[in-house]
C-alpha positions, 0 to 999 in steps of 0.5 A: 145760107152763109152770112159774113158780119162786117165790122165798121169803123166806129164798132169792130174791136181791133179798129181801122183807123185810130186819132189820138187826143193829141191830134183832135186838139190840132186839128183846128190849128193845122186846117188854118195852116193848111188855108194859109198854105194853100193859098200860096201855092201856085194856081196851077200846081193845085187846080184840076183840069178839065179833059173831054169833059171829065175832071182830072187831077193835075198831077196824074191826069187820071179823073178826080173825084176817083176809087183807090185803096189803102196798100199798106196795114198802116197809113197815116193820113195828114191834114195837109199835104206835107209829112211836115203836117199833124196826123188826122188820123191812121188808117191800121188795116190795108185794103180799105177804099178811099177816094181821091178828091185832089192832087198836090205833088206826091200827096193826093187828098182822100175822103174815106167812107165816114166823109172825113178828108185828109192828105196821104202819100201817093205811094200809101195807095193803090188802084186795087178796086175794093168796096164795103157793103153798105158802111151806112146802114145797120139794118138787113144783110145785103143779098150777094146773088150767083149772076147779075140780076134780081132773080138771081139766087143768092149764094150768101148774105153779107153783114153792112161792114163786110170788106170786099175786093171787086171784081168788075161793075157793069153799072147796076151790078158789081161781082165782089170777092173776099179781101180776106183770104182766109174768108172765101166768098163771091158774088153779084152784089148791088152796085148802089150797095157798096161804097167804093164804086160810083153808080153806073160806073163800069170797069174791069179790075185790072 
C-alpha cells in the first residue's frame, strides 16, 4: 500500500513560509500601528455584515470566517492591511489553504494552519479548495479509502503534511486529489482529518 510523506511547515527542508530576523523585531511595533490604524477607520469599512444568518465580509459579501488558497509560489503576508505594512512572513509555495477572517478594501486578513494571522492582497489568493492531512498531528498515516465510508478499502496512507486539492466534501467525508502533478493519488479522506474544510461543510470544487 503506497504511502505519501507530508512535509510540514516547521520540518520540510525547502520551506513554505520564511520571516526574517528583521521582521520578528517589528512585529510588535507594526501590531500597535495596525490598532492605532484600525481604529480610525470607518466602522463600516471594517465590520462584518450579517446575511440570513451567516456572517459576511464587508467587501465581497461572501461568508467569513472561509477556505481559500495561496495563487502564487511567493506571497507576502503583512501585518496590516496596506503594502506600506512590515512583512510577517512569506509564504514560498502556491497552493496552500488559508482562511479569511476579515476584510479591508483589496487586502483580506488570513489565519494559515499554525494559527498565525496576517493581511494579503486579494489578488495573491484563490478560491481553489486545497487542504493538508492533519498538519497537527505526528502520529500514524491517515487512511485515503476508495469510497466515502469506513468500510471502504483503503487505496494509500497519506503522511500528516501531505498537500491535497479537494475535490468535494459531503460533511463527513472529502474526495482529495494530489496538488502535486507529479504525484497522483485520489481518494476519500475524513473530513475531521484535513485542515482546509470545516466539519460538515459540503461543496463541490468549482
Amino acid at each position: 500500500m503506497p504511502a505519501f510523506q507530508g512535509l510540514s511547515q516547521r520540518t520540510m527542508s525547502c520551506p513554505i513560509r520564511i520571516v526574517s530576523f528583521a521582521q520578528s523585531l517589528m512585529f510588535i511595533l507594526a501590531v500597535l500601528m495596525t490598532m492605532i490604524v484600525g481604529s480610525a477607520l470607518p466602522a463600516h469599512a471594517q465590520a462584518p455584515a450579517i446575511q440570513n444568518g451567516v456572517t459576511v465580509g464587508p467587501v465581497t459579501g461572501f461568508p467569513l470566517p472561509r477556505f481559500v488558497s495561496i495563487r502564487p509560489n511567493e506571497a507576502n503576508v503583512r501585518v496590516g492591511p496596506g503594502s506600506a505594512y512590515d512583512i510577517r512572513w512569506t509564504f514560498v509555495r502556491s497552493g496552500l489553504p488559508v482562511e479569511i477572517t476579515a476584510e479591508f478594501g483589496n487586502w483580506r486578513k488570513i489565519r494559515d494552519m499554525e494559527g498565525d494571522e496576517g493581511w494579503i492582497r486579494h489578488d495573491l489568493l484563490t478560491g481553489r479548495r486545497t487542504a493538508v492531512i492533519a498538519p497537527w498531528s505526528d502520529g500514524d498515516p491517515i487512511p485515503a479509502r476508495r469510497a466515502p465510508s469506513q468500510d471502504a478499502n483503503t487505496r494509500f496512507l497519506l503522511q500528516p503534511g501531505v498537500l491535497g486539492e479537494i475535490l468535494e466534501c459531503d460533511g463527513t467525508w472529502c474526495e482529495v486529489t494530489s496538488a502535486n502533478p507529479q504525484v497522483q493519488w485520489r481518494g476519500f479522506v475524513r473530513q475531521t482529518s484535513l485542515w482546509g474544510a470545516y466539519p460538515d461543510e459540503a461543496f463541490r470544487a468549482n
